[in-house]
N, C-alpha and C positions, 0 to 999 in steps of 0.2 A: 601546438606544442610538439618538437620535435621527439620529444624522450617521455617515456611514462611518469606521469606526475604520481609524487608520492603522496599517501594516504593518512591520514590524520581524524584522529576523532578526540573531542573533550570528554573527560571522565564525568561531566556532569550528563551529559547521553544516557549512562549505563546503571541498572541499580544494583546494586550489594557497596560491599566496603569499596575503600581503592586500590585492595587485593583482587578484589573478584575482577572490576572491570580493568585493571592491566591485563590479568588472564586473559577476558574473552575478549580485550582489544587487539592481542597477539595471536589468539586460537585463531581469527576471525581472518586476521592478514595483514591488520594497519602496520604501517612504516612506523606511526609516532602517537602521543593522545599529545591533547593541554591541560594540564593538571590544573583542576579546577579548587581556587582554594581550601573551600569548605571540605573535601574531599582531605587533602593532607592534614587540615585540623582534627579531622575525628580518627586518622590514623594512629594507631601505636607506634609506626615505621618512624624510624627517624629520616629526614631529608635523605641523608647518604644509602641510607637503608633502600630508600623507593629509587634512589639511582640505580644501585647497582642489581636492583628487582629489574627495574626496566631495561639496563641494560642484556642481561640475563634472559631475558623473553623478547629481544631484538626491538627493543620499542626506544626510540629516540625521545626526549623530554622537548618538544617542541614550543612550547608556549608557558606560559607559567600566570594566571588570570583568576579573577580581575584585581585591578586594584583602581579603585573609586575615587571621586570628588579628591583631585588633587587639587584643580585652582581656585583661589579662592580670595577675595579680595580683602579677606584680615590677614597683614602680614603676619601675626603671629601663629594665625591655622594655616598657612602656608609652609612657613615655618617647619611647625608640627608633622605637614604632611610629608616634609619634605625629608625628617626623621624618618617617621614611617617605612619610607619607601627605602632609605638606606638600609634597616632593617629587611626587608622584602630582599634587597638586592643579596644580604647575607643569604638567605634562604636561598637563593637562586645558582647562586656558588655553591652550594652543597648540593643542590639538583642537578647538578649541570643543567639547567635552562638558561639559555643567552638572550632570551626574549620576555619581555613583560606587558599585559595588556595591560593601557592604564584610558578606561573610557572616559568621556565627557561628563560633566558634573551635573548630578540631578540637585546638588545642596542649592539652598536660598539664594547663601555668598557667591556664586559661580561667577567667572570676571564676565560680564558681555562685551568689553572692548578686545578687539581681536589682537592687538600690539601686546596690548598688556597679558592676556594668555600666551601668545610666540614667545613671550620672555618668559613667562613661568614654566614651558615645555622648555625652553632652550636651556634653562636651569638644569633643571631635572636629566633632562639628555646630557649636557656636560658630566653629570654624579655619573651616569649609565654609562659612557662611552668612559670615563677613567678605569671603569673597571670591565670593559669588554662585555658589555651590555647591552641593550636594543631595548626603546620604546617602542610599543604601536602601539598609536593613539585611535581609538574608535569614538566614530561618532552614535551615542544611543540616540535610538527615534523618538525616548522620552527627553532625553536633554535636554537643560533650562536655557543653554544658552548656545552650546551648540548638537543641532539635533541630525542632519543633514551629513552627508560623505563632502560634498564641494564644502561647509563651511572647513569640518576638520582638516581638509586637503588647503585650502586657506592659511589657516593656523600653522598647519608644518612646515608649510612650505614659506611663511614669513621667520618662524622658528629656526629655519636655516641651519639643521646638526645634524649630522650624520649620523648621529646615535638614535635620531628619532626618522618614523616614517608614518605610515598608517595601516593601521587593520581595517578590512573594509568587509564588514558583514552581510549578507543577501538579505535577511529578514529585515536589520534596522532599515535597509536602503530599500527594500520591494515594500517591505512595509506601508511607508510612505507616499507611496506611486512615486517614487524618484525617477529618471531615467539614468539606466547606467552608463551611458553610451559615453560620455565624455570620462569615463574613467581612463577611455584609451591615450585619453590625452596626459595623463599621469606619471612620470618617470617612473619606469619599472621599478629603478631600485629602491623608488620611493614607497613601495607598495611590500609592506614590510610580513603582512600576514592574512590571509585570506579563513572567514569562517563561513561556513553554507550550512543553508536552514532552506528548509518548504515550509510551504502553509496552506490551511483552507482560506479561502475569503472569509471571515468573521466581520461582522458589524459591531466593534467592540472597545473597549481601552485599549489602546497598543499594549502596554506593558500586561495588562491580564493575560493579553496574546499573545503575546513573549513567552510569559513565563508558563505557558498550560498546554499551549498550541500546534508548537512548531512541529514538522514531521520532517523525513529524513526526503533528499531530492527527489523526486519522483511522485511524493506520497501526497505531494498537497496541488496547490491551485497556482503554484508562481512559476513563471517563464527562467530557470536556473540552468538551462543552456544561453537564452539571451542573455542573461548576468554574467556568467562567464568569458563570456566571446569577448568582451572588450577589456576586461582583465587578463587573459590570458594576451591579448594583441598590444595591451601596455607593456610587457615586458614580464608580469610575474612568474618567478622562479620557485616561490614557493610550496610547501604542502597544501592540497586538497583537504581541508580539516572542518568536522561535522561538529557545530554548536546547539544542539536541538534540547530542548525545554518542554517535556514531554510530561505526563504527568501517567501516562500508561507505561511509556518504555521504563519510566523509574521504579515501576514495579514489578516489569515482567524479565523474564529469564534474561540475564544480561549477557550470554551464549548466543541465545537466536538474536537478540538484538543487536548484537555485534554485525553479524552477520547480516542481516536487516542493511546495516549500518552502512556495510562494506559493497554491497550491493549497488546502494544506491549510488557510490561515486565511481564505482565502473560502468555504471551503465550511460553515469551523468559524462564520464570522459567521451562512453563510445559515442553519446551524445554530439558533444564539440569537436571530435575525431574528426578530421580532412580525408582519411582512411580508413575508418572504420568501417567493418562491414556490415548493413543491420541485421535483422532476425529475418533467415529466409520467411519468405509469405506464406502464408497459412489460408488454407481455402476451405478449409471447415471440418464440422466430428468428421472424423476414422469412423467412431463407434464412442460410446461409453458403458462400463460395465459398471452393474449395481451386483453388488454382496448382500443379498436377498434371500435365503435360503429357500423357502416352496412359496412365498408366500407372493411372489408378484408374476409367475407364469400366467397364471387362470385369468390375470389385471388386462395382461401385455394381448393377451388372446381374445377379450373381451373388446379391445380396444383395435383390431384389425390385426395387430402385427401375426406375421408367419414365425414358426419355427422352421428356421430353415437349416440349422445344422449342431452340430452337439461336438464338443471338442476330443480332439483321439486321447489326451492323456488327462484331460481335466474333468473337475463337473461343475463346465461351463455352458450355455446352449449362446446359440447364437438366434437374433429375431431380429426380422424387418420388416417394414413397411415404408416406401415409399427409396429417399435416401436415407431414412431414420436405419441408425441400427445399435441397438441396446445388448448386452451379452450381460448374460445373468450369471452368476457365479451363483453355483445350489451349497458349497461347498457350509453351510451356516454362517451364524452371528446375526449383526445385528444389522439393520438393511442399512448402507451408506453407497455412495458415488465413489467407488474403488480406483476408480481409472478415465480418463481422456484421453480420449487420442486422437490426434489431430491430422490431419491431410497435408505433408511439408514439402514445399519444392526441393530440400535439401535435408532430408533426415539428421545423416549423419553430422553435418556442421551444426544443426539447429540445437542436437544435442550435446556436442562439442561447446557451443557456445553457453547453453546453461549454465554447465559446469564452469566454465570461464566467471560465469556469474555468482558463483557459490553455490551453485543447487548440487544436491548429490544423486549422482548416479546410482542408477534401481540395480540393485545387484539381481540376474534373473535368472530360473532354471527352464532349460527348454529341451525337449528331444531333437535328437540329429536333424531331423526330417520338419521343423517346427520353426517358424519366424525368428528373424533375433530381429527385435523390434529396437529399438534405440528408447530410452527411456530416464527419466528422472523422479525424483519426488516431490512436490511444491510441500509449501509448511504446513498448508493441513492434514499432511498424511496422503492426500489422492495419488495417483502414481500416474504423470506427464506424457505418454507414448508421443513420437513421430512417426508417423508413416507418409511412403513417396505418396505426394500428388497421383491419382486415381489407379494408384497399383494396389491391385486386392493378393500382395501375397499371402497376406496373415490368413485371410479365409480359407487356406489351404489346412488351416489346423485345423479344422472341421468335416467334418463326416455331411456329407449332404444330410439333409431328412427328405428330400422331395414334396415335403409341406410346401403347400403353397395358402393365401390368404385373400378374398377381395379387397381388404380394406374398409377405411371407413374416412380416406381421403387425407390419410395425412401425408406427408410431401416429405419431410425431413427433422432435423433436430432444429427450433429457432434459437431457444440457450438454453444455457445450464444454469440452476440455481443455488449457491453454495453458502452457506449461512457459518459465520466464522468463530472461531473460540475470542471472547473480549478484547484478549494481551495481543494477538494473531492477524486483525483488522486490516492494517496499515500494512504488515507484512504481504499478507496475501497478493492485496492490488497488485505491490511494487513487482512482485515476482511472477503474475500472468504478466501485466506490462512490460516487464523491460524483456521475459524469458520468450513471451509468442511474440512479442515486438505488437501489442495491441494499443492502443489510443482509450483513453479517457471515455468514455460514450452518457455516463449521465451518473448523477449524484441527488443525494434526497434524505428526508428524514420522515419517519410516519409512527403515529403514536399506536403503537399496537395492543392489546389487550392487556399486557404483562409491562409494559413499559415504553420507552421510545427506542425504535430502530432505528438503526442508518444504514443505509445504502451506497452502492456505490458498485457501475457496470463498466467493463472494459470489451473494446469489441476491435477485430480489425478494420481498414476503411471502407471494408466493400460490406461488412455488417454479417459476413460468414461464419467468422467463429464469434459469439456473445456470452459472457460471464456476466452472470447477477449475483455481486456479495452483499452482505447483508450482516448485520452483528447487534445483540442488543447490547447498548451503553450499561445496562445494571444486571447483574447477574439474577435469572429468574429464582423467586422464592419459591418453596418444596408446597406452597398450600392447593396447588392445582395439580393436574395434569398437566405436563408441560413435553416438548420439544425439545430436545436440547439440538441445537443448530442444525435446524433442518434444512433437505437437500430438495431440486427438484430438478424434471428433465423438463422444458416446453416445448412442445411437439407441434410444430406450422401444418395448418391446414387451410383449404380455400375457401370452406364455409362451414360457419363455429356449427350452425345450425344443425345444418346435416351429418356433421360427423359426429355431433353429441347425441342426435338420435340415434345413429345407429351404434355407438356404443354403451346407450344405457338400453337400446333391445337388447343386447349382447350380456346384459348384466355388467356392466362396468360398474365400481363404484363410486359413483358420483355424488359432488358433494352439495349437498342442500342450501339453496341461502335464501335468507326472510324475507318474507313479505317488504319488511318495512325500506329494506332496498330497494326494491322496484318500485318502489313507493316515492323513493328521493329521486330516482332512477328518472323516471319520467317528469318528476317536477322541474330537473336540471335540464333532459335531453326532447323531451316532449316527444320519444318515439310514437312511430306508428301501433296503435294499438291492439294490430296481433303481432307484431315483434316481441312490445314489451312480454305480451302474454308469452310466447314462445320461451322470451329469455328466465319468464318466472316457471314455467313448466321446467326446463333443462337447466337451470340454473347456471345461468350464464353472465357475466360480470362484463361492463363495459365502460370501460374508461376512457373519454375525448379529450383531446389539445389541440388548439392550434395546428399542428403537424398532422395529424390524423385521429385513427380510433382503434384502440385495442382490445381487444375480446376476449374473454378465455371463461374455459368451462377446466374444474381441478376433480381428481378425485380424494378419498380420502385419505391419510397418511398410511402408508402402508408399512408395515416390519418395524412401526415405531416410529422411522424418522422420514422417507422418502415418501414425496408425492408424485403423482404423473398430472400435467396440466396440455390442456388444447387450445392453441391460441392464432388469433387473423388476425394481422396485421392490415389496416387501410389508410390511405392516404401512403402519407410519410413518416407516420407513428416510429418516434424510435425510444421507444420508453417500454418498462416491464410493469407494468398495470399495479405499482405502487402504492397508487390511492385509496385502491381498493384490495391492498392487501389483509388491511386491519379487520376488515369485515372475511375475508377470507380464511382468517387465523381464528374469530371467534367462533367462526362454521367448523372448524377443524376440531375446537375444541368443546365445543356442543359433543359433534361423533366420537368423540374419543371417553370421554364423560356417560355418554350412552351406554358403548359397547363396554365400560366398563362399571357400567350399571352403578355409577357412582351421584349420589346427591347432586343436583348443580347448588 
């Protein structure tokens, strides 16, 4: 596409009234929504009313949807329907909407001879085109008769009106493992309206997955740059517009989901771009800072790291070990993952680019003499830094200490572990993904003590910088001790063994796990019998695939939410020891239950 394609989202996307989501469809950036009917039905706005709203908030009325089971093989519900629609067409004249989606018929009656439907669209088109109107006819993946994009492209193109064309949606058409490719072959101007949708793979009823499932581009499992490419090479001219069936976004702040929203069809254009620039490369932490008040120095010192410097204007310290480097804000609260900052070939574009992407820039106060780091905010709060590829000028904020540390062998940071608010999930992903320009890395669900998690890791190609999200599906109940989305740092080492000894000589607090693990432990792995012993002394967790073996030794939650973990990677292991989280959560909360001398 030579020119910026414009932006488009359905109001069935967004939740509140169809006050709210014009708001946050306009706050957010779109050119236009598709007014989704049930939305104008529960309105008090008259038609004219929501025109001249949308006009007013710069929002074009793009589509006007759906309207159902038109063909039908009793003339008389034909007929009937064909009132109907005349009526709809009223409505659309006081919208200004020039376009009506009218999909393929899930009813009994639906025609299956294809002539005989070209005549009842060509009908229909004739009524639409008298009055300066547009069909677009979609084909649904549940449709009784026509389910597929090639049957509907069929039908229009026997129907032969220039008032009709086709809406060609990614979800009915990925859905069904279609291929798009021959869309290119499609007259442009035949291709009258375009709606995009992502998804996970579910093994499920389409339609339940329709309507619960979909996510915004980026956020699910479907190839929505290949979908695009041979639509955009057919000739389409028109809006980039989001039809997603969400059953989270329908409840959470229809503000950030806008935005969410907006997100994801800039990043899906920079996607299909011939020009587009990507996200300079990222070669791993800068640092990251926890907001820990006193309570994880004595952890970090236990665990090998040095204090090597303390900030001139803050009270921050700075600590390392290895290329690990953690800076602890004393300044109180309550302990979370304040900050990442990442290693950029290109600081200042990287951070240019965010913003290009909706993220807002960190507004920051700094002494004369002190970094201006480039910086953003991601949606959970954490705060995004760029810094150049292996230039340490930030550690100029720092007062040496001349501490120095043996270690206890750790090498570096391997990832971060960011555990998400419910509403927040889908966001997160989309916005490490498309902001550090990271790839998909692994996806999962594990039934945890409190309920079932989901996961879901982003990592660049060379596996340098790694994100572990994680969110529980059901909000935990008040009867436990509990987490509220906890964080964590995993720290690579070259042997779990050895560096978990010398950090529980050191007093680390390290987290205990049952007998009855090493117990499964050895029945699955048939280790060597002082290994297993070893790993039941240090309490050390090991989880095999195919790919390799992953290891890790955790300490206990510290400040409430944050843990430190030690983890060896072998073979080709590219996984975050998920299997064995669940047992790791109820270790967690054994210690927390102790020390809070509370009944289990």
């Amino acid at each position: 596409m030579s020119r910026e394609p414009r932006t488009g989202i359905a109001t069935v996307c967004l939740s509140g009234t169809l006050d709210d989501k014009l708001r946050a469809a306009a706050a957010a950036g779109f050119d236009g929504v598709e007014i989704f009917e049930p939305d104008l039905v529960a309105s008090p706005l008259p038609p004219g009313e929501v025109r001249l709203r949308c006009a007013d908030l710069g929002l074009s009325i793009d589509l006007y949807q759906p309207f159902r089971d038109l063909d039908s093989t009793d003339p008389d519900r034909f007929a009937a329907n064909l009132r109907r629609a005349e009526r709809k067409f009223d409505l659309m004249e006081e919208l200004g909407a020039d376009t009506i989606l009218v999909c393929s018929s899930v009813a009994d009656d639906a025609v299956a001879d294809l002539d005989r439907l070209a005549e009842q669209l060509h009908t229909l088109g004739e009524r639409a085109g008298a009055r300066g109107l547009r069909i677009a006819y979609e084909a649904l993946a549940w449709g009784k008769e026509v389910s597929t994009y090639d049957r509907s492209w069929e039908a229009v193109r026997r129907a032969d009106h220039p008032a009709l064309g086709l809406c060609l949606d990614s979800f009915h058409i990925l859905s069904r493992g279609s291929d798009p490719a021959a869309i290119a072959d499609i007259p442009g101007d035949k291709l009258f309206f375009l709606q995009l949708a992502d998804a996970p793979h579910l093994s499920m009823d389409v339609l339940q997955w329709s309507r619960h499932h979909r996510l915004f581009p980026g956020q699910g499992a479907f190839d929505l740059p290949g979908f695009l490419a041979p639509v955009l090479a057919a000739g389409y001219a028109g809006p980039l517009s989001l039809e997603v069936f969400n059953d989270v976004f329908r409840q959470a702040d229809p503000d950030r989901a806008a935005i969410d929203a907006h997100r994801s069809l800039l990043a899906l254009t920079e996607a299909t771009s011939p020009v587009a620039q990507p996200a300079p490369e990222v070669r791993g932490p800068a640092f990251v800072e926890l907001s820990a008040g006193d309570s994880l120095a004595p952890v970090l010192s236990a665990l090998g790291f040095a204090r090597t410097g303390i900030h001139r204007t803050k009270p921050v310290e700075r600590w390392e070990q290895g290329t690990a480097r953690i800076l602890v804000n004393r300044s109180g609260g309550p302990a979370a993952v304040a900050t990442l900052a990442v290693e950029s070939a290109d600081p200042a574009a990287a951070a240019r680019r965010a913003v290009r992407l909706d993220a807002k820039r960190l507004p920051r106060e700094h002494g004369p003499a002190e970094a201006d780091l480039a910086a953003v905010t991601a949606p959970d709060g954490t705060a995004l830094f760029f810094c150049r590829n292996g230039n340490d000028d930030w550690t100029g904020d720092f007062v040496p200490t001349g501490e120095s540390a043996d270690g206890i062998g750790i090498t570096g940071i391997d990832h971060i572990g960011l555990a998400q608010p419910f509403d927040h999930f889908d966001e997160a992903a989309l916005f490490y993904r498309t902001v550090l320009g990271l790839e998909p890395a692994a996806t999962g669900e594990f039934a945890a003590p409190f309920g079932l998690v989901r996961s879901r890791a982003v990592a660049d190609p060379h596996r340098r910088i790694r994100l572990a999200l994680t969110v529980s599906l059901l909000r935990r109940g008040e009867w436990a001790p509990g987490v509220s989305e906890p964080q964590y740092i995993a720290l690579a080492v070259d042997d779990i063994l050895t560096a978990t000894q010398g950090a529980r000589a050191a007093g680390a607090p390290l987290l205990a796990i049952p007998d009855n693990y090493y117990a499964d432990l050895d029945a699955r792995l048939n280790l060597p019998a002082d290994r297993l012993a070893a790993y039941r002394d240090l309490g050390v967790l090991h989880e095999r695939t195919p790919e390799g073996d992953y290891l890790q030794t955790c300490t206990e939650v510290l400040g409430g939410r944050v843990f430190l973990a030690l983890v060896q990677r072998l073979g080709n292991h590219d996984g975050y020891g998920w299997s064995d989280a669940p047992v790791r959560m109820a270790a967690h909360r054994r210690r927390r239950i102790a020390r809070a001398h509370v009944p289990a």
